[in-house]
Structures are given as C-alpha cells and as structure tokens.
Legacy VTK file of the C-alpha trace (Angstrom):
# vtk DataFile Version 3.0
C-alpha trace
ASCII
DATASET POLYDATA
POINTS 376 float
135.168 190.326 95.134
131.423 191.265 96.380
132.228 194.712 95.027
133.454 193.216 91.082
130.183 191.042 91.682
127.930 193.794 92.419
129.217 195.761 89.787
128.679 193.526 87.009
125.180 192.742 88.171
124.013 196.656 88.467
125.834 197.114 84.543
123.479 193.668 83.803
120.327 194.899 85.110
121.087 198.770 83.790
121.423 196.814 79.957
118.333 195.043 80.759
116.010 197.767 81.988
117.281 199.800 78.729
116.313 196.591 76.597
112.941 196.211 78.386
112.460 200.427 77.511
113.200 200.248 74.166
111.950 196.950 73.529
107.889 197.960 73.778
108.969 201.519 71.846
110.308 199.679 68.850
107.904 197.052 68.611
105.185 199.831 68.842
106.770 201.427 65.755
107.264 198.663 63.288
103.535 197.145 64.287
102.100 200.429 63.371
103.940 201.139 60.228
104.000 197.288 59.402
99.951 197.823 59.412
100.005 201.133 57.185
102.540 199.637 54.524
101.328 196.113 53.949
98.244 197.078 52.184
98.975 198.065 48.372
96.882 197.020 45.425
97.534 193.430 43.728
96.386 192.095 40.355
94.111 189.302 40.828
93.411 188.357 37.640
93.431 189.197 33.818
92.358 188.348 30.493
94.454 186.982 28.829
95.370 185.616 31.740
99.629 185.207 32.656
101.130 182.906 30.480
98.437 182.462 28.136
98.488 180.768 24.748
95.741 181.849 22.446
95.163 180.679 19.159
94.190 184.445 18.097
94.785 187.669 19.303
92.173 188.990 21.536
90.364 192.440 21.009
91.431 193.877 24.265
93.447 192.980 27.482
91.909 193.880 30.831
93.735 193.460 34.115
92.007 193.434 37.922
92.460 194.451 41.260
91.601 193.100 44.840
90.975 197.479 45.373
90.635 200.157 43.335
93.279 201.804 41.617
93.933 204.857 39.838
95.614 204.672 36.488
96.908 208.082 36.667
100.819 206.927 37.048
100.306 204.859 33.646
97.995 202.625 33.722
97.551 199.699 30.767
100.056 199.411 28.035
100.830 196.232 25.536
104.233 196.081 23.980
105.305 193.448 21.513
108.489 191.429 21.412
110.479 194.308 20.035
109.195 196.790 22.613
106.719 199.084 20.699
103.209 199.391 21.681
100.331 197.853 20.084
97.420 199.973 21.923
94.588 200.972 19.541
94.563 203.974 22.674
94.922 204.917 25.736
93.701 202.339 28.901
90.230 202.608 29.987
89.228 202.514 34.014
85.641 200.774 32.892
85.421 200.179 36.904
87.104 201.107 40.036
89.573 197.958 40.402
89.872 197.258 36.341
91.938 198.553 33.893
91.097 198.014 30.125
92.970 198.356 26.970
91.818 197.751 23.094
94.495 196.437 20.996
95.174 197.142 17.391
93.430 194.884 15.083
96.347 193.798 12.662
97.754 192.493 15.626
99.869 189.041 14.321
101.754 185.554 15.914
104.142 186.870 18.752
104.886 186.917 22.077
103.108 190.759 24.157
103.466 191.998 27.588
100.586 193.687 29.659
102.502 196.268 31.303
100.485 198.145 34.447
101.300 200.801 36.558
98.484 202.342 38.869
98.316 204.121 42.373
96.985 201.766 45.073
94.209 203.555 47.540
96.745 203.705 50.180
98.664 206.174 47.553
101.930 204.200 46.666
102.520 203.253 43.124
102.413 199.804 41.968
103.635 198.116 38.851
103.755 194.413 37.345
103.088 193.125 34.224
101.332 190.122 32.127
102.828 188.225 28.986
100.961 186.269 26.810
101.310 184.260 23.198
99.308 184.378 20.266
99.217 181.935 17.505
103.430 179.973 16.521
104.995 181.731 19.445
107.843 180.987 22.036
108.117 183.632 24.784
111.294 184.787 24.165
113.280 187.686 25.632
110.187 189.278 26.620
110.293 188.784 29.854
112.787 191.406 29.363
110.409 194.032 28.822
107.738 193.147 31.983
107.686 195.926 34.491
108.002 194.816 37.643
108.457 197.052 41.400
112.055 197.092 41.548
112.900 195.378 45.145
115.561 198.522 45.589
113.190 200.205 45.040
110.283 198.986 47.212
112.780 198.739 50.525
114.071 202.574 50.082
110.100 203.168 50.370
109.336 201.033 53.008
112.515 202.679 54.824
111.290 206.230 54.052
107.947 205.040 55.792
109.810 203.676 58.662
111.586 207.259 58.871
108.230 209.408 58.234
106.266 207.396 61.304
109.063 207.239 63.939
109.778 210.551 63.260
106.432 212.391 63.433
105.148 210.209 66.418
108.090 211.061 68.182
108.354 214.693 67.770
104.596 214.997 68.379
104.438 212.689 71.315
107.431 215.047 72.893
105.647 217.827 72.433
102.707 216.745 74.236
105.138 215.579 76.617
106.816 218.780 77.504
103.204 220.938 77.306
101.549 218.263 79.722
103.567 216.531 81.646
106.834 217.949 82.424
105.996 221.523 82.564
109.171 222.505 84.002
112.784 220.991 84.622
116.294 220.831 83.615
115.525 217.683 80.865
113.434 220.285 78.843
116.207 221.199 77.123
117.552 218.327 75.829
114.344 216.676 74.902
113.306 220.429 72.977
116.539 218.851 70.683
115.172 215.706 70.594
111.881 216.735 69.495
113.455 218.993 66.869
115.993 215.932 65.786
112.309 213.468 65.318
111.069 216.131 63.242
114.222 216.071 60.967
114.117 212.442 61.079
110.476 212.943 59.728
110.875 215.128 57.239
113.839 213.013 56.096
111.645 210.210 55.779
108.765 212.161 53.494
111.471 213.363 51.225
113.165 209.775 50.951
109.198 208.216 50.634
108.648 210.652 47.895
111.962 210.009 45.742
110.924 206.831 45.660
107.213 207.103 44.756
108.541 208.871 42.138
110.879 206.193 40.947
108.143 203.596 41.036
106.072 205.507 38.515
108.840 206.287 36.037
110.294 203.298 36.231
113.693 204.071 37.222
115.007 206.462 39.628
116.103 208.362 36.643
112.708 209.956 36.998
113.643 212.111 40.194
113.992 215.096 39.344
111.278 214.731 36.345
109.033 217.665 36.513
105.957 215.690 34.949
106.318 212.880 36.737
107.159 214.662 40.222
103.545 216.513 39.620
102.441 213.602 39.419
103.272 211.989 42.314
103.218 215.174 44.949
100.291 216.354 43.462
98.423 213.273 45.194
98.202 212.072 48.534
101.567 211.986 49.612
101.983 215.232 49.022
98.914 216.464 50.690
99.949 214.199 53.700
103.932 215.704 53.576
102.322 219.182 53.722
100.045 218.938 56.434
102.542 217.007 58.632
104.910 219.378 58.097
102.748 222.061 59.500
102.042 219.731 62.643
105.623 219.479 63.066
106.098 223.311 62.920
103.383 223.765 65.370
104.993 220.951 67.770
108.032 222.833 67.247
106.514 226.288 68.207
104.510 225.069 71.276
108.619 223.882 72.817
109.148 227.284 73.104
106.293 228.898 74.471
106.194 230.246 77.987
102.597 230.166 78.392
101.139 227.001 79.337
98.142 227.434 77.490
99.332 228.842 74.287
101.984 225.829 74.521
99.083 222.731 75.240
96.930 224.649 72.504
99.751 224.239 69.503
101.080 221.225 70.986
97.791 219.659 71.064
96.919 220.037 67.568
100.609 220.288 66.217
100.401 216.527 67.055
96.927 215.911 66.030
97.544 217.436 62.208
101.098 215.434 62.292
100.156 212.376 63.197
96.519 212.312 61.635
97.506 213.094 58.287
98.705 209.631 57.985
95.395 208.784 57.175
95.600 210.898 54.195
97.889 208.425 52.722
95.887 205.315 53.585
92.655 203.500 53.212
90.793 205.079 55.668
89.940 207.889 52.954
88.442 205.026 50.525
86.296 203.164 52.318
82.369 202.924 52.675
82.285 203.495 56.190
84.687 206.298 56.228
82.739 208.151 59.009
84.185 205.246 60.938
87.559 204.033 59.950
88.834 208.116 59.355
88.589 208.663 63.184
89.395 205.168 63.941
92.854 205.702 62.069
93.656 209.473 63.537
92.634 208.046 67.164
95.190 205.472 66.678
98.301 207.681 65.757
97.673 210.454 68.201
97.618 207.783 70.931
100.748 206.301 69.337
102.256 209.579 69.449
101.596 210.143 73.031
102.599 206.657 74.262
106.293 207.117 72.286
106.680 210.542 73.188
105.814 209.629 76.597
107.700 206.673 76.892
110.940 208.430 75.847
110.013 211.667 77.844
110.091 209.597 80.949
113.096 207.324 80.230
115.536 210.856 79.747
113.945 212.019 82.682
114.514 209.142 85.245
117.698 208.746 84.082
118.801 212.370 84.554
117.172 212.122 88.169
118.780 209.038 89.344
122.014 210.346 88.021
121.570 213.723 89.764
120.615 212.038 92.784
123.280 209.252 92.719
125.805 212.740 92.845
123.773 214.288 95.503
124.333 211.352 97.626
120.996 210.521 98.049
121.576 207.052 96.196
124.437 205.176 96.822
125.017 201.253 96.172
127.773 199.823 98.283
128.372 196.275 99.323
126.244 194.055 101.863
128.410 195.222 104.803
129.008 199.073 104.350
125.337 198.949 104.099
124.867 197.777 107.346
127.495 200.535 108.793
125.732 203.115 106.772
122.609 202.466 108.205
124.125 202.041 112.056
125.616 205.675 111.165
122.181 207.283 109.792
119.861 205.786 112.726
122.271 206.686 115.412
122.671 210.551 113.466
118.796 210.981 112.687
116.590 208.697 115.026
115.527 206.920 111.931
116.380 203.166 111.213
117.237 202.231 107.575
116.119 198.823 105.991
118.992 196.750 105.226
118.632 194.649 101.652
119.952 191.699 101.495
121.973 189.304 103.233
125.127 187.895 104.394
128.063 189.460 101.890
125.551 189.323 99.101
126.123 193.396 97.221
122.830 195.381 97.027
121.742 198.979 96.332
120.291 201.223 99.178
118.432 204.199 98.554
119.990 206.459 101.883
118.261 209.615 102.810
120.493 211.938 104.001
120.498 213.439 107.755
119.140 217.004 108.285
121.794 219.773 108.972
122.425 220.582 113.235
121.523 223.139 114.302
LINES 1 377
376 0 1 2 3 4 5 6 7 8 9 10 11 12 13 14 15 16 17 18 19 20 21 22 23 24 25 26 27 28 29 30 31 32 33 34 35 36 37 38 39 40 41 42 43 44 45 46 47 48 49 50 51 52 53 54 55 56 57 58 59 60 61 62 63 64 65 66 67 68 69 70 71 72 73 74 75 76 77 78 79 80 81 82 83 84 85 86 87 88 89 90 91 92 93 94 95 96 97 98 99 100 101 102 103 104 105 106 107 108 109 110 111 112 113 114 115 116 117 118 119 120 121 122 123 124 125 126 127 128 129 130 131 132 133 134 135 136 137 138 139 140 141 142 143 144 145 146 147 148 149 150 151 152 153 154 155 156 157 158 159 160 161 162 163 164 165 166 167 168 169 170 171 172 173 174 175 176 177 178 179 180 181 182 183 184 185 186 187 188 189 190 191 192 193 194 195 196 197 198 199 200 201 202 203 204 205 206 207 208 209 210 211 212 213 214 215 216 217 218 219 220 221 222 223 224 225 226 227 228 229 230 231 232 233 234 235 236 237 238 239 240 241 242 243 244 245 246 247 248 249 250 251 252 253 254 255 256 257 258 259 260 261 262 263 264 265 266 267 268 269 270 271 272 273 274 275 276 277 278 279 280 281 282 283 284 285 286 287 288 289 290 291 292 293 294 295 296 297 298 299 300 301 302 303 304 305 306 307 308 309 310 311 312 313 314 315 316 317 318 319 320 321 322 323 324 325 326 327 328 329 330 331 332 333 334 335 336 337 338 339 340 341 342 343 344 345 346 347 348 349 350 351 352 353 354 355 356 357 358 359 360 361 362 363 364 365 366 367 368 369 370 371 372 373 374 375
C-alpha cells in the first residue's frame, strides 16, 4: 500500500516539476512575442470621416495614423458602389502618418469606400477601409467592397511569429548553451538535434510569416506566389530580418560542431546575437527618435531571452539524463519508509558512514544512497 502511495506521489511531483519547467519557458515566449506583435499601425481618423453623410462630394479623402506608415503595399484608393475607382491619381504620403487622395471632380450622389493598405513601422501590412455618402444615398452593398485584414489571415501571421521567436531563441540559446556551459557530455548530442529542430521550427515560422504578409497586401492569399507583390513584401524588412537570422542560425549551427572551444564560443556568440537581434529589424526600434537607445535596448532583450530559454531547456535534458543515469547506477534509489531504514543500517555498518533517514513511521520517501567503496 505505502509502495502504490509512494508511487503515485513521485509520478505527481515528476508532472509538477515538468509543469513548473515549462511553465516560466512558455510564458517567457508568448510575453516576448505578445510585445513585438501587438504594435501595428491603426487609423485614427479621416476626412470624410466613417459613415459620413455629406451634402457634396469632397475634393479629396485623407486617412491618419497613430504612426507612420508606408503606402508602398497600396496605399489610398476610392471605389464607388459598382467597384471602379474614382481617384483623380495615385495617393499622396503629404506626412509620415497620412495618406491623401484627390478625387475626380464629376464625382455624383452615391455611396464610396476609402480603401487603405499601408506597411506599419513594425513591417506587417495593414488594411481597413472607410465608406461614406454623398448627396440621396443609402449605403448599400458597399460594405461589400471595404477591405478589411482577413482574421485567417491575421492568426496564420501571428502563428508564423509565434514559430519565428520560439524557434530562433531556442536554437540560439542552445548554442550558447553547448559552447558555454556544457562543454562536454553525453546530452550534447541530443540537444545538437534539438538546436537543429529550433532552427527548422524558425525558419518554418519566417516562411509561414512571409506567406502571409504577402496575403495581407494582395488581398487574398491568391497573391502567394505573385512575383510583384512577393518583391514587395521580401524586399522590406521582413526579408532583411529572414536573411540575417538565417545566417545566425547557420552560424549557431556551425559553432555545435566545432571542436575548438574558442572557434565554437566565437560563432556561437554572434550566431545568436545576429539571430536573435535581427528581430529588431522588423520592429519599432528602427523608427524611433531615440534609436541610439531603444535599438540596443531591443537586441539586449532577445539575446538575454535566448540565453535564458536555451538555458533553461539545456539544463532540464541534462538533469533529467543524470538522475536517470544515476537512478540505474544505483546511486538513487526511492524505496519505502522501512527498507530505508534497513538500507541505511546496511551502508553504516558496510562503510562507517551513517545515512539520514527521511521521513517517518511507514510514510514512502526517496533517499539519495551513496554507494560503499569496493574491499580491498
């Protein structure tokens, strides 16, 4: 019975200490991408403003942002109930956060949409859009034609994100893990794999960030795969920050299976640094005034990141490999309360050295035993 007991309360408190492990490592994660992701531009206001009813039409339709914006993915376009566009021209960018576009002056009674589509500082692609009325008018179908972030959209982003920063923190905290710390030992193998599975998982998580980025400025994901529109997208930020991360990664990679120590630290090092810095390439650090502050701010934060997770992990695989190893080796053992007390009559009267008994009465507990020295 104490034996059915014990075991039961050793598989409780094994499930707990893994829960209390991974707890901190996945709250870490989702905190620091939670803080990247939840930053993308908004319209604020507009003239006309949303829902608007004007007795005329007006000369031009402006819309603004609480940041700037670039209108490179399509900026400002007006389309009337029947879906064709009533620009005099292209938008105008008359300030960092504004967009501006003139409107045709024959421009009659009817129900228009302000479509936008701009690329927030933080790089990711936003889109919404504006209807107003002019003159005997009833809205209409045209909701129909307002662009709006497609929520399938937006979560396979926010997933690719979640992908990208598990991924690259992990595989570059690892690798400063195995440079560093655990220079040598039977769990460098298996966490060499798991530092080349995080990169995977990272790289996964660029190319799933990036399908969608594209599919948020073409308005469908019937634009992957669109040369033009691909450019467009890649050719930005989040391609810079895919390249240079990928790099990092190779370097982390390369430093797992060095045999010097220095040449392994060295690319390690900065394998991580370039990995987990470039995040900052894809974020408002770049953008604002005091960049000589909030740049190495940001990059101080992810390479710390990267080192806590990889750490973390690191020394999770290896003090479970050691207590297993050791549990084999009979150097651990858990037993009930009584052959606890023989086991430790047997090892004083054998080596001269009393063992601590833990607990009491027939309550089950786990004694660490060291084991007797060979005769002579």
């Amino acid at each position: 019975m104490h034996g059915a007991t014990w075991s039961h309360r050793h598989r409780t408190a094994g499930s707990l200490r893994r829960w209390l492990l991974a707890g901190p490592l996945t709250i870490g994660i989702l905190l620091i991408w939670a803080g990247t992701a939840s930053a993308h531009a908004a319209a604020v206001s507009s003239f006309p403003a949303a829902g608007a009813h004007l007795a005329h039409a007006p000369a031009a339709v402006s819309v603004v942002f609480d940041q700037p914006v670039n209108p490179d993915s399509g900026g400002l376009v007006v389309l009337d109930s029947n879906g064709d566009h009533v620009n005099a021209g292209a938008s105008a960018h008359p300030s960092p956060d504004t967009l501006q576009v003139r409107l045709s002056g024959s421009l009659g009674d009817g129900a228009y949409v302000a479509n936008y589509t701009v690329t927030s500082v933080d790089g990711h692609v936003v889109s919404g859009g504006i209807v107003f009325l002019v003159g005997h008018a009833t809205p209409g179908q045209i909701g129909q034609l307002t662009r709006r972030t497609s929520p399938q959209v937006g979560a396979v982003d926010k997933f690719g994100q979640f992908l990208t920063y598990v991924g690259v923190l992990a595989a570059g905290g690892l690798a400063f893990f195995l440079a560093f710390i655990l220079t040598a030992g039977a769990e460098r193998r298996r966490l060499r794999r798991w530092c080349v599975a995080a990169s995977a998982v990272g790289v996964s998580g660029m190319i799933v960030t990036a399908g969608a980025q594209v599919a948020l400025a073409g308005d469908g994901w019937g634009a992957v795969g669109n040369r033009v529109v691909d450019q467009q997208v890649l050719g930005g930020r989040l391609g810079a920050q895919c390249a240079v991360q990928i790099v990092g990664l190779g370097a982390c990679l390369w430093s797992t299976r060095r045999s010097t120590a220095t040449t392994a630290q060295f690319a390690a090092f900065y394998g991580m640094l370039i990995s987990a810095g470039a995040f900052v390439l894809f974020g408002h650090a770049v953008v604002l005034s005091e960049r000589w502050l909030s740049i190495p701010a940001d990059v101080v934060h992810v390479v710390f990141a990267a080192m806590w997770i990889g750490g973390l992990i690191g020394l999770v695989a290896v003090l479970r490999t050691r207590t297993r190893a050791a549990r084999r080796a009979g150097e651990m053992s858990s037993t009930g309360g009584a052959d606890n007390r023989d086991s430790a009559r047997r090892s004083s009267s054998g080596s001269g050295e009393s063992q601590p008994t833990l607990g009491s009465g027939g309550t089950a507990t786990a004694v660490l035993e060291r084991l007797s020295p060979p005769t002579q």
